[in-house]
C-alpha positions as CSV (number, residue, x, y, z in Angstrom):
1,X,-59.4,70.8,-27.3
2,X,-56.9,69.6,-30.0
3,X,-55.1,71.8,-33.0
4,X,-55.1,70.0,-36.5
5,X,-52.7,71.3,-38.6
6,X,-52.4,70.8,-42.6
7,X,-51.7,72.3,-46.0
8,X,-54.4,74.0,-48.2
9,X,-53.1,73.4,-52.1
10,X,-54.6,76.4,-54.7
11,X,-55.8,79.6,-53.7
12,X,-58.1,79.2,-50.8
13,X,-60.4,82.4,-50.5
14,X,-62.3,84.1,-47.7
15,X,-65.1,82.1,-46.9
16,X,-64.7,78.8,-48.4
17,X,-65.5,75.4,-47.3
18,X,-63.5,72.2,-46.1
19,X,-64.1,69.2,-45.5
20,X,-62.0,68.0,-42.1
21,X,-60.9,64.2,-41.5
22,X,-59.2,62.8,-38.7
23,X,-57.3,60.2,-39.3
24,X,-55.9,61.1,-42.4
25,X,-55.6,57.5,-43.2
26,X,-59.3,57.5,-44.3
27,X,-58.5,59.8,-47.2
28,X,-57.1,58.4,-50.5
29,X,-54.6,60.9,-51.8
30,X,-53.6,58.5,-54.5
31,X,-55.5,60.0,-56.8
32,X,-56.0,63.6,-58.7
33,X,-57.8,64.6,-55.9
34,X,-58.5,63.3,-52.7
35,X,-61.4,60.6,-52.4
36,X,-62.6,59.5,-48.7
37,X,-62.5,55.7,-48.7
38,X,-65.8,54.2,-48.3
39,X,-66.5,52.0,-45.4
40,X,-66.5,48.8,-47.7
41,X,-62.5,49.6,-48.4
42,X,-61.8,51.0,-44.8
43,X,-63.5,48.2,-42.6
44,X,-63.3,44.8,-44.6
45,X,-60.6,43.7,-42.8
46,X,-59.7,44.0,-38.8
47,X,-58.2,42.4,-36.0
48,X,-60.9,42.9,-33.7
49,X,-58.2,44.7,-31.2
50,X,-59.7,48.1,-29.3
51,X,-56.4,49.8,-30.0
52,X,-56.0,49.3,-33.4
53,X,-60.3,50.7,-34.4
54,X,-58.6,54.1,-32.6
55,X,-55.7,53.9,-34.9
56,X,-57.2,53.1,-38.0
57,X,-60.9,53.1,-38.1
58,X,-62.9,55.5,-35.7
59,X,-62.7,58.5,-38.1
60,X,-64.1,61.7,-37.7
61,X,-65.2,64.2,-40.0
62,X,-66.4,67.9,-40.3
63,X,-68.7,69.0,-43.5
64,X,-68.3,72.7,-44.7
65,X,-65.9,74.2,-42.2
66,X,-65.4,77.9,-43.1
67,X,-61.8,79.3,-43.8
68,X,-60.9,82.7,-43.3
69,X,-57.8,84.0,-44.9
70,X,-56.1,86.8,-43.7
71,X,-53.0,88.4,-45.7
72,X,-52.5,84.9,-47.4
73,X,-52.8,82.4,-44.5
74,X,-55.7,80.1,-43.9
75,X,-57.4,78.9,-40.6
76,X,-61.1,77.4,-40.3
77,X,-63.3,80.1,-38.6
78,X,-64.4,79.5,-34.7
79,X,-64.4,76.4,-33.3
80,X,-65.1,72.5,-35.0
81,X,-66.6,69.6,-33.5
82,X,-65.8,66.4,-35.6
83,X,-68.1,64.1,-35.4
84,X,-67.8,60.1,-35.4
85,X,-69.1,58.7,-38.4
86,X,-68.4,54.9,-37.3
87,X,-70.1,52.4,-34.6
88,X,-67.9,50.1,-32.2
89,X,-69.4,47.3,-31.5
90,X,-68.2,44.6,-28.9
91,X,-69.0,41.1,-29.8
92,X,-68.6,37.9,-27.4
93,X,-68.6,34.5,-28.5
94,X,-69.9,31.7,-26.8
95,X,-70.7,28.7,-27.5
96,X,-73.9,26.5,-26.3
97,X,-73.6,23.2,-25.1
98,X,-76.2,21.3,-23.4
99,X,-74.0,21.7,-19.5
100,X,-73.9,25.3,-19.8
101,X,-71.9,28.0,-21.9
102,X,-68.5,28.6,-23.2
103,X,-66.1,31.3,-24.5
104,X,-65.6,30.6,-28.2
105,X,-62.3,31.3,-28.9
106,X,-62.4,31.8,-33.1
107,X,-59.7,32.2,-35.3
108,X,-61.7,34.4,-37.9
109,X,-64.9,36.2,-37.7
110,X,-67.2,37.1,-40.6
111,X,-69.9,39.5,-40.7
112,X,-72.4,39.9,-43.8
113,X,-75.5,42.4,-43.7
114,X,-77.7,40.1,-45.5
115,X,-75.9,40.4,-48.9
116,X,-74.5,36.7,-48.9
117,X,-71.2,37.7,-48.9
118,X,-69.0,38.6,-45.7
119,X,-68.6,42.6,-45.1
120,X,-66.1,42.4,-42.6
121,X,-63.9,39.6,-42.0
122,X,-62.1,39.8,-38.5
123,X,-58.9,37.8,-38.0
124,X,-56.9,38.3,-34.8
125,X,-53.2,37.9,-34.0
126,X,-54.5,34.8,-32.3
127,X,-57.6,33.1,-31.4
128,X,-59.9,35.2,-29.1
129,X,-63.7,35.0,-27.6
130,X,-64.1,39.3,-27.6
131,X,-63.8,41.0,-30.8
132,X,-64.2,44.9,-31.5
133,X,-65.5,46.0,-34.8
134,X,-65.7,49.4,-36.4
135,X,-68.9,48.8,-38.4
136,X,-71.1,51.8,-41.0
137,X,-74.2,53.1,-39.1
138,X,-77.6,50.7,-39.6
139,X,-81.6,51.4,-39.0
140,X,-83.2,47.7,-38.5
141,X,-80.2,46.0,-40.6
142,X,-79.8,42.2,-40.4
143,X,-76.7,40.5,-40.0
144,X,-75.2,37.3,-39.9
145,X,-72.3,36.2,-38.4
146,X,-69.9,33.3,-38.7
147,X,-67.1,32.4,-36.5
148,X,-64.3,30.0,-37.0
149,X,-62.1,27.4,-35.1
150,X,-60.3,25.1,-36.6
151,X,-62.5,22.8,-38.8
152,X,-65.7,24.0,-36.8
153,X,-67.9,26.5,-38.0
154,X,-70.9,28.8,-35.8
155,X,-73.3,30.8,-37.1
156,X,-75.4,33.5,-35.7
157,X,-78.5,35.6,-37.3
158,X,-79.4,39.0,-35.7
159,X,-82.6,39.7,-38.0
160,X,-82.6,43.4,-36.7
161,X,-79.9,45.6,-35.4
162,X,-79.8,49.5,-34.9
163,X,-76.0,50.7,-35.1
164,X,-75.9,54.5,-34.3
165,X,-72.8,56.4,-35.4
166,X,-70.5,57.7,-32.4
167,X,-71.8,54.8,-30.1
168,X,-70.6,51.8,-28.4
C-alpha cells in the first residue's frame, strides 16, 4: 500500500469526487484547469528503455474517488486501487536473411496504427534490437512498423493486434 499526498484548491465538500493520477507528469497544469494529456501527446516520443515507460508513461488513474472532509481537511474515503490505463509492449527486431536470423539493431523505430502517419516514434540512446513501448489500449487494431539503420529501412505489418490495458 502507498500514501499519495496533494493539495485540493477551492472548497472541497463532503462527498465530492476526484479524479487521481499517478504520475503527475500526465497532467497538464498549464492551463486554467488541469487537462490529462492524451496518449497522442504523452507517447509520441520514447526511448524504448523499461526504466524510463515507469518514469514517464505507465500512468495510473482513479475515476470518482469520494472525499470526506472533516473540520476543514480532505482525504479520499476507504481505500483506491489505480488502475493502469497503458499497455507495455516488448518488441524484438530481427532481421531475415536467407542463412538464418539476426538481431536488428535500429536507430529509430516507428509505429503507425494504420493512419499513414507514425504514432510513436522510438529513438534510443543508441542503436538497439529490444525496444519497450507504452502504447493506448487496441481491439483488432493494425499496425505497421518501420525500423531504421543507417540508410536501410524494414518494415513490418501486424494486420490485427489486441493491446489490453495493465498488460505486458
Amino acid at each position: 500500500a502507498s500514501t499519495i499526498s496533494g493539495t485540493i484548491t477551492g472548497s472541497p465538500a463532503d462527498g465530492d469526487k476526484v479524479d487521481l493520477f499517478y504520475p503527475a507528469s500526465v497532467v497538464d497544469v498549464s492551463g486554467e484547469s488541469p487537462e490529462v494529456k492524451t496518449n497522442e501527446q504523452l507517447l509520441a516520443k520514447q526511448d524504448g528503455k523499461l526504466e524510463t515507460i515507469a518514469e514517464k508513461y505507465d500512468y495510473r488513474m482513479k475515476d470518482g474517488a469520494t472525499l470526506k472532509v472533516v473540520l476543514g481537511s480532505a482525504s479520499i474515503e476507504g481505500a483506491v486501487s489505480l488502475e493502469n490505463q497503458l499497455a507495455i509492449v516488448r518488441f524484438s527486431l530481427v532481421k531475415q536473411a536467407s542463412d538464418g536470423t539476426s538481431a536488428l539493431e535500429a536507430e529509430s523505430f516507428e509505429i503507425d496504427d494504420n493512419s499513414g502517419q507514425p504514432i510513436i516514434t522510438v529513438t534510443p540512446s543508441s542503436a538497439d534490437s529490444v525496444f519497450y513501448v507504452a502504447m493506448s489500449p487496441a481491439n483488432a487494431q493494425a499496425f505497421h512498423f518501420a525500423a531504421k539503420k543507417g540508410n536501410e529501412e524494414y518494415f513490418y505489418s501486424q494486420p490485427s493486434a489486441t493491446l489490453a490495458a495493465g498488460k505486458y
